[in-house]
C-alpha positions as a Markdown table, in Angstrom:
| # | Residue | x | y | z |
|---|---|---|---|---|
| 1 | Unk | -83.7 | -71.2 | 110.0 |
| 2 | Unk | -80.7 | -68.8 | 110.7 |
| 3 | Unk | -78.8 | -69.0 | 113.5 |
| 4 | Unk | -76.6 | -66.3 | 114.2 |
| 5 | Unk | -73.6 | -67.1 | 116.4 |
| 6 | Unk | -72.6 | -63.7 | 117.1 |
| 7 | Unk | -68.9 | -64.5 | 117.7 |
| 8 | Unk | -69.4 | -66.9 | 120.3 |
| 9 | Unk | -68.9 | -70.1 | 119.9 |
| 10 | Unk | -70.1 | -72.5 | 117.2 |
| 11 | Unk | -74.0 | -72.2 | 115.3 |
| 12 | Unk | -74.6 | -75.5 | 115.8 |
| 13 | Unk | -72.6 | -77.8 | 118.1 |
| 14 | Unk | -72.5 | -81.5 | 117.9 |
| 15 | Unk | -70.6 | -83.9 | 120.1 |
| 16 | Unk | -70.0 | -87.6 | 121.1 |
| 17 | Unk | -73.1 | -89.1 | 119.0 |
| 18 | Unk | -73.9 | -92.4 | 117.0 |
| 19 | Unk | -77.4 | -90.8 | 116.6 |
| 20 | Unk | -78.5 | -90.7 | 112.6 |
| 21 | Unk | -79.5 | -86.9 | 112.3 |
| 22 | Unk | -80.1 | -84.4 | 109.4 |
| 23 | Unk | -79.4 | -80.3 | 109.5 |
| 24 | Unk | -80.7 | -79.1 | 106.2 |
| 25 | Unk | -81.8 | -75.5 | 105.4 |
| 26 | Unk | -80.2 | -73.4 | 107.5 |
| 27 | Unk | -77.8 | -70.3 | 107.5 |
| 28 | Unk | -75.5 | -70.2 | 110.3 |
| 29 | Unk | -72.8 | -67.4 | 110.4 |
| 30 | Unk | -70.7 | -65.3 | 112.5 |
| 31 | Unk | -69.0 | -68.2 | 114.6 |
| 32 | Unk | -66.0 | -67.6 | 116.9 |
| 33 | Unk | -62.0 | -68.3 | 115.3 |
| 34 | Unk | -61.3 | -69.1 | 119.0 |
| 35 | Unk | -61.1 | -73.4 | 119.5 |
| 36 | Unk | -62.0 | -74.1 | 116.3 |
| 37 | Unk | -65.3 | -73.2 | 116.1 |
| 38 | Unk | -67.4 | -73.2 | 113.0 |
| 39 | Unk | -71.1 | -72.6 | 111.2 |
| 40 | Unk | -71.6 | -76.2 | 112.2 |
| 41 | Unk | -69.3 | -78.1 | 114.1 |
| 42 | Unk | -69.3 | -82.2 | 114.5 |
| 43 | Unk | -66.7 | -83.9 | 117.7 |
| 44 | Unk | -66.8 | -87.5 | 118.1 |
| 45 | Unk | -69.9 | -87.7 | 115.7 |
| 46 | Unk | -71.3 | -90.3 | 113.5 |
| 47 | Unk | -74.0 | -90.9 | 111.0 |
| 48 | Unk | -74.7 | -87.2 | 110.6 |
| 49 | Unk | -76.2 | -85.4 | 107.6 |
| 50 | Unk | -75.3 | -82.1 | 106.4 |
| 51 | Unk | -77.3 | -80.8 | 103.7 |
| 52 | Unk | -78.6 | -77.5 | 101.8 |
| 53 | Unk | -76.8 | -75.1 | 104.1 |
| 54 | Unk | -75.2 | -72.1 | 104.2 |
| 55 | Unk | -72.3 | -71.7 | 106.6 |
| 56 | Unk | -70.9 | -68.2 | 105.2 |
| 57 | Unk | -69.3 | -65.7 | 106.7 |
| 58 | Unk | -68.1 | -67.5 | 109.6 |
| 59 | Unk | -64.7 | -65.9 | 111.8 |
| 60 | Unk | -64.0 | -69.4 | 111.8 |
| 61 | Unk | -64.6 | -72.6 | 109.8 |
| 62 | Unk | -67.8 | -73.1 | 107.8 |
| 63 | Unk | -67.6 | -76.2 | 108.8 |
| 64 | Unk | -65.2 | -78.6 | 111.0 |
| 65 | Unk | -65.5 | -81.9 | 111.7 |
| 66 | Unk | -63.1 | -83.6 | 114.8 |
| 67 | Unk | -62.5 | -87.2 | 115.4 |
| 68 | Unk | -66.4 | -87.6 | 113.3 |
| 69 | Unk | -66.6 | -90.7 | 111.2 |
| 70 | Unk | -69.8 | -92.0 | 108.5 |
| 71 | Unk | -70.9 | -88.4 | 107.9 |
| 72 | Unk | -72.4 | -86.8 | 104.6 |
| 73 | Unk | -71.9 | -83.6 | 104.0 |
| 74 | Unk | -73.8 | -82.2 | 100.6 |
| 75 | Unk | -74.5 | -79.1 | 98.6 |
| 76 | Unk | -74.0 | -76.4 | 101.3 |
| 77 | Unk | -72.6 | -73.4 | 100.3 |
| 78 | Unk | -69.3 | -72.3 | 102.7 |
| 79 | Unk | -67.9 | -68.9 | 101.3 |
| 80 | Unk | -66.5 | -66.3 | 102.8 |
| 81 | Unk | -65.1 | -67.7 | 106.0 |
| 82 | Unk | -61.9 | -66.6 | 107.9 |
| 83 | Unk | -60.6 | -70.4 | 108.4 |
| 84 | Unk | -61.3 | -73.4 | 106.1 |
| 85 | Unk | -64.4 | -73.8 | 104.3 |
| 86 | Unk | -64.7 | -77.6 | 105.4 |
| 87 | Unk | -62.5 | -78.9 | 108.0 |
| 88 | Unk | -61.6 | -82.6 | 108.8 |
| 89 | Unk | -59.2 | -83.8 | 111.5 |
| 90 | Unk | -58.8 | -87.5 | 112.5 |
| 91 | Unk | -62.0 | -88.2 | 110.7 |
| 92 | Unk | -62.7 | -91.6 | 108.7 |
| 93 | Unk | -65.5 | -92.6 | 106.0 |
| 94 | Unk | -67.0 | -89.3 | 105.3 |
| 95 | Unk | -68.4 | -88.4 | 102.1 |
| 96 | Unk | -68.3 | -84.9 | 100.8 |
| 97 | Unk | -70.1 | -83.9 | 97.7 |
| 98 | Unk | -71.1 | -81.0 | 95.1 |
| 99 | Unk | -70.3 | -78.2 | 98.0 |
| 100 | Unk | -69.8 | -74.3 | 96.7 |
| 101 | Unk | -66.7 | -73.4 | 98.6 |
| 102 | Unk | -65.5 | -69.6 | 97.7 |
| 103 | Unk | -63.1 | -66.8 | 99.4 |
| 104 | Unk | -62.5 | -68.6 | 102.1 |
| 105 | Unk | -58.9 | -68.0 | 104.5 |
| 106 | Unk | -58.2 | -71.4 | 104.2 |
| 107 | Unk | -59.2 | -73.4 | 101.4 |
């Protein structure tokens, strides 16, 4: 799947959810710098799984993750973004592994 944010706002939004659920596959680009937005975007957001993605080319983060605790994130690719490749603030118990994080603003 590719989801093309087209400057506004985030690919995928998540927020306020204890809900166990799985993006995998996807390409999401072109996300807004504006409020922290991102390729995907977890607030207030547990048990998620990120996996197999590509969150490139974003204006903002590849991927950002707010006050989102007991999430996996996993061998997505985040190059080329304007802000960080992956972003954590206030976040607890996450586990982030074998990522491919290149030319990114940020980090």
């Amino acid at each position: 799947m590719i989801i093309n944010a087209g400057n506004s706002g985030s690919c995928i939004l998540i927020e306020n959810s204890n809900v166990c659920f799985k993006i995998k596959n996807c390409i999401l680009k072109n996300s807004e710098w504006a409020n922290s937005h991102a390729g995907i975007k977890l607030v207030n957001t547990k048990n998620g799984q990120l996996i197999d993605n590509d969150c490139s080319n974003n204006n903002g983060y590849g991927i950002s993750l707010l006050k989102s605790d007991n999430n996996t994130i996993s061998n997505n690719i985040a190059n080329f973004n304007n802000g960080n490749s992956i972003y954590l603030e206030d976040c607890d118990n996450n586990t982030i592994s074998e990522n491919t994080l290149n030319y990114n603003g940020r980090g």
